[in-house]
C-alpha positions as CSV (number, residue, x, y, z in Angstrom):
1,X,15.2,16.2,-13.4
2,X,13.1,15.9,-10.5
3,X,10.7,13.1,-9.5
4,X,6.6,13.4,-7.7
5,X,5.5,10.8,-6.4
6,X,1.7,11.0,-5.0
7,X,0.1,9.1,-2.8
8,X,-3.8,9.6,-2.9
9,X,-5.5,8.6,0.5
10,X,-9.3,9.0,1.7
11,X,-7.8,11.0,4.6
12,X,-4.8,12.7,3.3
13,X,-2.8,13.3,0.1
14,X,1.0,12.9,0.7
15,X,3.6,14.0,-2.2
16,X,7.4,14.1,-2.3
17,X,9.6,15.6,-4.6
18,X,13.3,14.4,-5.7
19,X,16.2,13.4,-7.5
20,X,17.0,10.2,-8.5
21,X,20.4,8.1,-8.5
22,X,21.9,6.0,-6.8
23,X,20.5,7.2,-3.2
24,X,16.8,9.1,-3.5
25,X,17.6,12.9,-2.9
26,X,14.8,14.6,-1.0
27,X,13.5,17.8,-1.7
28,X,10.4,18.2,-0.2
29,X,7.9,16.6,1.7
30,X,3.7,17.3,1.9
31,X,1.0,16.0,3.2
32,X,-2.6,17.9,3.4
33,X,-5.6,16.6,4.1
34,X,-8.2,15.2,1.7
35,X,-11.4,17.2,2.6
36,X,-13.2,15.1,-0.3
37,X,-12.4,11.7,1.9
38,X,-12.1,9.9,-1.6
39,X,-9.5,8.5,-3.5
40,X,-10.9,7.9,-6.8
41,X,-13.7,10.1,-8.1
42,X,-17.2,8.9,-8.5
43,X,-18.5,11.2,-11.2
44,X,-16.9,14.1,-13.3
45,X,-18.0,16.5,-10.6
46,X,-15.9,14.9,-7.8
47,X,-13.0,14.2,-10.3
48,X,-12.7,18.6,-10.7
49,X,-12.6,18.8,-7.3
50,X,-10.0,16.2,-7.2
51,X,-8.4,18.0,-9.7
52,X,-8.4,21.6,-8.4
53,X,-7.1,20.0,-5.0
54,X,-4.5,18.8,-6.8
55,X,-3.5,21.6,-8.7
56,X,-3.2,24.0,-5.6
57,X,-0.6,21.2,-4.1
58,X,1.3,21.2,-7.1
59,X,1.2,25.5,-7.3
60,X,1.3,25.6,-3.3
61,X,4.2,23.9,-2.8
62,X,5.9,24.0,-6.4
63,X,6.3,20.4,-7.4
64,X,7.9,19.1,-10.1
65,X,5.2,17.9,-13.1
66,X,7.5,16.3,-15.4
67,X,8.0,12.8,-14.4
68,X,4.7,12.5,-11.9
69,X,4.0,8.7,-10.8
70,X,0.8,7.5,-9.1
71,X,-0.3,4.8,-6.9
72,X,-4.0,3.4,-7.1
73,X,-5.7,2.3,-4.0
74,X,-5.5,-1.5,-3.4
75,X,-9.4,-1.1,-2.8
76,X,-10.1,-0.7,-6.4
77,X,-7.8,-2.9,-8.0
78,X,-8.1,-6.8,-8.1
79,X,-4.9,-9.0,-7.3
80,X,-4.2,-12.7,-7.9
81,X,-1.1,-14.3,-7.7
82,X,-1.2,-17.5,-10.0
83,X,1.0,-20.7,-11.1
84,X,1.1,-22.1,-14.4
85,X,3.3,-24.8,-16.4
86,X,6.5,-23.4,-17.5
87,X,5.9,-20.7,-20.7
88,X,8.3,-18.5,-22.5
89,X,7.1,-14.7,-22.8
90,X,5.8,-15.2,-26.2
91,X,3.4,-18.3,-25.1
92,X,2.2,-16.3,-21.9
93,X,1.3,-12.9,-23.7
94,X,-1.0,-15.2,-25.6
95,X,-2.4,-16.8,-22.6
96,X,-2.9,-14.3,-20.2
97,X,-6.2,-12.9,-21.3
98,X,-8.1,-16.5,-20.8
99,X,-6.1,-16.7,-17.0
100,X,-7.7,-13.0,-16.6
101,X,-11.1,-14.3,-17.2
102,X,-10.3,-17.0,-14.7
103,X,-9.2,-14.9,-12.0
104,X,-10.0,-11.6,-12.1
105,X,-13.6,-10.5,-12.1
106,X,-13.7,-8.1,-14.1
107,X,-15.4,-8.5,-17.9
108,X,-12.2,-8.8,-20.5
109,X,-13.8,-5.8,-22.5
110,X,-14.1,-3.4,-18.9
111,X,-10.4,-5.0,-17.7
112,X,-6.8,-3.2,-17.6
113,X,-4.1,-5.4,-17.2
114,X,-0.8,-5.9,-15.8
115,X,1.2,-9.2,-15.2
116,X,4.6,-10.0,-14.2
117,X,6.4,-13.1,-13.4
118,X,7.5,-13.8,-10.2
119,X,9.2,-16.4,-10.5
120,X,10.3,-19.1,-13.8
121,X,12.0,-22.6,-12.7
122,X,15.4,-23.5,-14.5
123,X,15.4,-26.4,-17.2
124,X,16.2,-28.5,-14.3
125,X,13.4,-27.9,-12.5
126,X,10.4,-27.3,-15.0
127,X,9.2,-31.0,-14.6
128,X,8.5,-30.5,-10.7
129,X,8.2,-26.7,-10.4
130,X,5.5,-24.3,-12.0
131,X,5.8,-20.7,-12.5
132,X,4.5,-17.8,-10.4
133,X,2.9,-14.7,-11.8
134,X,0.9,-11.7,-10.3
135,X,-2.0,-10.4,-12.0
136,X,-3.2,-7.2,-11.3
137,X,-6.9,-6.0,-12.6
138,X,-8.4,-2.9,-12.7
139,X,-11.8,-1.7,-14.6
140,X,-10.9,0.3,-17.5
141,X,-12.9,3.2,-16.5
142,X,-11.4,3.9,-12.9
143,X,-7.9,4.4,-14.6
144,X,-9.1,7.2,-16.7
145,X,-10.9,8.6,-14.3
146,X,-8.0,8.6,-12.4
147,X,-5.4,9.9,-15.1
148,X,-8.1,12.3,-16.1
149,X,-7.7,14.1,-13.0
150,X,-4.2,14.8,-14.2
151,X,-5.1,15.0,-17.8
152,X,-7.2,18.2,-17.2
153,X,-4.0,20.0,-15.3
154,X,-1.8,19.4,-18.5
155,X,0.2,16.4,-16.4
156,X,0.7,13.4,-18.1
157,X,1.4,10.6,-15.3
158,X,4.5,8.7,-16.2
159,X,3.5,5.9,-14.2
160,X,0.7,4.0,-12.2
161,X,0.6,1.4,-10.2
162,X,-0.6,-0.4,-7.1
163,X,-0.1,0.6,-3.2
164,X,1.1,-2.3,-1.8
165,X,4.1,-2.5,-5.1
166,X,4.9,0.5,-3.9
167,X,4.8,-0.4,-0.4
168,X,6.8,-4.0,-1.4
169,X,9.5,-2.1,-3.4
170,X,10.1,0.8,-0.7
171,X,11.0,-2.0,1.6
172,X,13.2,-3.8,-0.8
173,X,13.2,-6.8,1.7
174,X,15.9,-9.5,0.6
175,X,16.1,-12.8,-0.3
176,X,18.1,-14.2,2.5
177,X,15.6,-12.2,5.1
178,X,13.3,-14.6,6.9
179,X,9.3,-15.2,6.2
180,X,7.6,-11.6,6.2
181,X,3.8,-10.5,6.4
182,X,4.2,-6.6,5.4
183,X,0.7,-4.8,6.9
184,X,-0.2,-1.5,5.0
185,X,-2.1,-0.1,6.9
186,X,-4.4,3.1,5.1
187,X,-7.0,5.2,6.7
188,X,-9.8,3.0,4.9
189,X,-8.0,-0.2,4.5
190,X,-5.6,-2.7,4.9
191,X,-3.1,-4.8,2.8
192,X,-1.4,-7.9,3.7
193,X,1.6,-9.3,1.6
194,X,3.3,-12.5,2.2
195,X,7.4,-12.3,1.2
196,X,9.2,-15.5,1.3
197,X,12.7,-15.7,0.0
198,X,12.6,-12.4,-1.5
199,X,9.7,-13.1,-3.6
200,X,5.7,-12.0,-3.4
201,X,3.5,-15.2,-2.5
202,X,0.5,-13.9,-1.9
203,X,-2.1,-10.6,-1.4
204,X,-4.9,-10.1,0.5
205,X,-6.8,-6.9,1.2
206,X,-9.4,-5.8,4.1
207,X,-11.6,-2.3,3.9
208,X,-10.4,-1.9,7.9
209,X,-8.1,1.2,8.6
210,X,-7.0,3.6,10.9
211,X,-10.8,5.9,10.6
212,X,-12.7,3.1,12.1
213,X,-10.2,3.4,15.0
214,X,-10.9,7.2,14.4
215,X,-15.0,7.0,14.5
216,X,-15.3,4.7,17.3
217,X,-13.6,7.2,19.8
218,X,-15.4,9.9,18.4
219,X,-18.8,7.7,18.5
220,X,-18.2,6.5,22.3
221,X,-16.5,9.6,23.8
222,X,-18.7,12.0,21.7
223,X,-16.4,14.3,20.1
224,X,-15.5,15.6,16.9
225,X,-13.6,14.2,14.2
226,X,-10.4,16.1,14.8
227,X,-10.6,15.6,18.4
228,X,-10.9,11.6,17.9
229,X,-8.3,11.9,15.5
230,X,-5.9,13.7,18.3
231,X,-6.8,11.0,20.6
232,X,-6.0,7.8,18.5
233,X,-2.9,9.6,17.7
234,X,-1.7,10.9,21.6
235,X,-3.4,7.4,23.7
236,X,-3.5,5.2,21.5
237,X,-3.2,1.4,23.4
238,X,-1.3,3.1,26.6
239,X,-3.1,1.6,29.3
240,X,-1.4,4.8,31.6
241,X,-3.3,7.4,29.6
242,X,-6.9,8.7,29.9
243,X,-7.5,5.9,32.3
244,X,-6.8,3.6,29.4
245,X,-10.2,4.4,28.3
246,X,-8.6,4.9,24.9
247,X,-7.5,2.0,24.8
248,X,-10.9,-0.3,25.6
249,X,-12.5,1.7,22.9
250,X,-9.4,1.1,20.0
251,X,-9.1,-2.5,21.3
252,X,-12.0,-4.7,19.2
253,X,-10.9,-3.2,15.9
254,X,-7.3,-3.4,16.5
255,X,-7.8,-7.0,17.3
256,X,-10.2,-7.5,14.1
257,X,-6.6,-6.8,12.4
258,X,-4.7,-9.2,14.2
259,X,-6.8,-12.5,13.7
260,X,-6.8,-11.2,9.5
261,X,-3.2,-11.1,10.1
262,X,-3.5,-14.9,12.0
263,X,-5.8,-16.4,9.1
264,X,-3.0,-14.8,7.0
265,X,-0.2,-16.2,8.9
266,X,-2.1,-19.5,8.8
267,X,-3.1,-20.1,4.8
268,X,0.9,-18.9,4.4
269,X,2.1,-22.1,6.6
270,X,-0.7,-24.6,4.6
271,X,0.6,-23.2,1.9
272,X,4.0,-23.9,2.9
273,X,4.4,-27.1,4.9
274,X,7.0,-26.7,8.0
275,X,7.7,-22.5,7.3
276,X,5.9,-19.9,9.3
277,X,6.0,-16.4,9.6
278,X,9.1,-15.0,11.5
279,X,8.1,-11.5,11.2
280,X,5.3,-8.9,10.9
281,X,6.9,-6.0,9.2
282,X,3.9,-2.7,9.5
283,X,3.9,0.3,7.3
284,X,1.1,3.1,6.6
285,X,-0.1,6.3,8.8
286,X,-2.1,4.3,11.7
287,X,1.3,2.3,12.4
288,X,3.0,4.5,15.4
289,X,-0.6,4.3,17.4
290,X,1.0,4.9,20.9
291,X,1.6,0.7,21.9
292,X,0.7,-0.8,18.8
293,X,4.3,-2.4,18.2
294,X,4.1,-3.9,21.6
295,X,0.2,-5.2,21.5
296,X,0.9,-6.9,18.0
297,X,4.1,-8.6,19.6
298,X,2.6,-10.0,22.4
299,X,-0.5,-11.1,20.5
300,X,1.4,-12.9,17.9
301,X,4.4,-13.8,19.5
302,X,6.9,-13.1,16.4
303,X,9.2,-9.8,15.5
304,X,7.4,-6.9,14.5
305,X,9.3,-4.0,12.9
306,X,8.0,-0.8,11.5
307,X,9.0,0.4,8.2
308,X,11.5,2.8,7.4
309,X,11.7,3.9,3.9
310,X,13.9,6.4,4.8
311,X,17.2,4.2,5.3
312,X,18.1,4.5,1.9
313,X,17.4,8.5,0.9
314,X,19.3,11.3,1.7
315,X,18.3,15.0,1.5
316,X,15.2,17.2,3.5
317,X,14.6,14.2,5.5
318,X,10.8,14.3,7.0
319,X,9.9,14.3,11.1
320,X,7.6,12.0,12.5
321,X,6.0,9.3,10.9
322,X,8.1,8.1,8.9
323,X,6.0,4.6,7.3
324,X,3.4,6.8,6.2
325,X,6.0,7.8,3.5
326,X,6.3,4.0,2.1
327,X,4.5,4.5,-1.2
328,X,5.6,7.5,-1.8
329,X,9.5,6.2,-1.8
330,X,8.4,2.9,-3.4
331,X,6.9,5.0,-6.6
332,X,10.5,7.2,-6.1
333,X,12.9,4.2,-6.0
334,X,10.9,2.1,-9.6
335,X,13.5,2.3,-12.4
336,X,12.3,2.3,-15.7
337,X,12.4,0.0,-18.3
């Protein structure tokens, strides 16, 4: 049976379709754009719209409706990664709701809730070791706006969950692999993740993405949306091209990016006396900006890789940008439980 994942963006919806197993079988690939430029509806008048856009993607393109899994924006979900004193399962089911009301700020009776633990000491460390667990928040009333969208088309979602778990999973990045900062980068935002020793330390998001890059060319050059779009996509940072004018314009916003990704870099290492970040490892649309890679490098000074969440699939491989795919393959490769 087939698989959908769909990856709702403020500038484009992006769907794949496939087979699971051992290796992800691809059948097909979209992306269209979003002409609504929202994610999650406002009212019930946007969420039709969302809906009919939807349903002409699904009919367009005949997609698989069966087993459809979503991802929510990371703008509209709250994320805390917390430590506690050793509990079994029992003992934190019954404590979670108080550490909600501590963390996320969101009123228990408007909250949705997921947790998972991260990481539980053994016996022999429980006396000097606490346990690690992520929250994730969300208001009660986004979600079913969201899966109302669905609802109205007869699809049930099979699952939801956040971008960058998505993003985390679709890069499956090992234990043994050194200190990573993974930047998903969106049209309207940004997340940073922290993975050290195969394991989620921390979350931070920005509302920074590749259409400021997108509305300062068109505001400073004076074209149109499209045009700026072509722009950011053909210049990018090459100083060789359009007299690097491209460049001077893309350059403040690109380097708001890179000090959030040094104040990130920096609360990892007080977090974590004597370890720094070895790598930056970027995913998301705005990541193949023509020079990107090479300005981050020489900014930062570590390894930066772009994602490839292709590596492990097999089938009607896409062309092109490959890391804007990364959600969708993270929602393809989660295994039920």
């Amino acid at each position: 049976m087939s698989i959908l994942a769909l990856d709702i963006g403020t500038y484009t919806i992006k769907a794949i379709s496939a087979k699971p197993g051992k290796k992800i079988t691809i059948e097909r690939t979209v992306e269209v754009f979003n002409p609504l430029g929202v994610a999650i509806p406002s009212d019930e008048a946007l969420g039709q719209k969302l809906s009919d856009l939807i349903n002409s993607l699904i009919t367009d393109y005949k997609l698989p409706q069966t087993d459809v899994r979503l991802s929510l924006p990371e703008a509209v979900v709250s994320t805390k990664l917390i430590e506690l004193p050793v509990l079994s399962d029992a003992e934190l089911a019954s404590a979670i709701g108080w550490q909600a009301e501590q963390h996320i700020p969101i009123p228990p009776d408007q909250l949705s809730l997921q947790y998972q633990v991260l990481y539980r000491p053994t016996k022999e460390k429980q006396n000097n070791e606490k346990m690690r667990v992520l929250l994730v928040g969300i208001h009660r009333d986004i979600v079913e706006r969201y899966i109302n969208i669905f609802l109205t088309l007869g699809i049930e979602p099979r699952i939801l969950e956040t971008q960058i778990l998505s993003v985390l999973r679709s890069l499956d990045i090992a234990i043994e692999e050194p200190p990573t900062l993974v930047v998903q980068m969106g049209a309207s935002s940004t997340q940073m993740a922290m993975v050290y020793q195969g394991e989620l330390r921390f979350v931070t998001s920005q509302m920074t993405g590749g259409q400021i890059l997108t509305e300062a060319l068109k505001r400073q050059i004076n074209l149109d949306k499209q045009q700026a779009e072509e722009y950011k996509r053909t210049y990018g940072l090459d100083s060789q091209q359009f007299e690097g004018k491209v460049r001077t314009i893309l350059l403040p916003a690109i380097n708001i990016l890179i000090n959030e990704i040094k104040k990130a870099t920096t609360f990892f290492a007080n977090q974590n006396p004597g370890v720094s970040t070895q790598r930056v490892l970027l995913s998301g649309g705005p990541t193949l900006l023509p020079g990107l890679v090479q300005y981050i490098t020489q900014e930062l000074g570590v390894e930066v890789l772009v994602a490839a969440p292709f590596s492990q699939a097999e089938g009607v491989i896409p062309e092109g940008n490959h890391p804007t795919w990364t959600v969708c393959m993270g929602l393809l490769m989660r295994e039920e439980f």
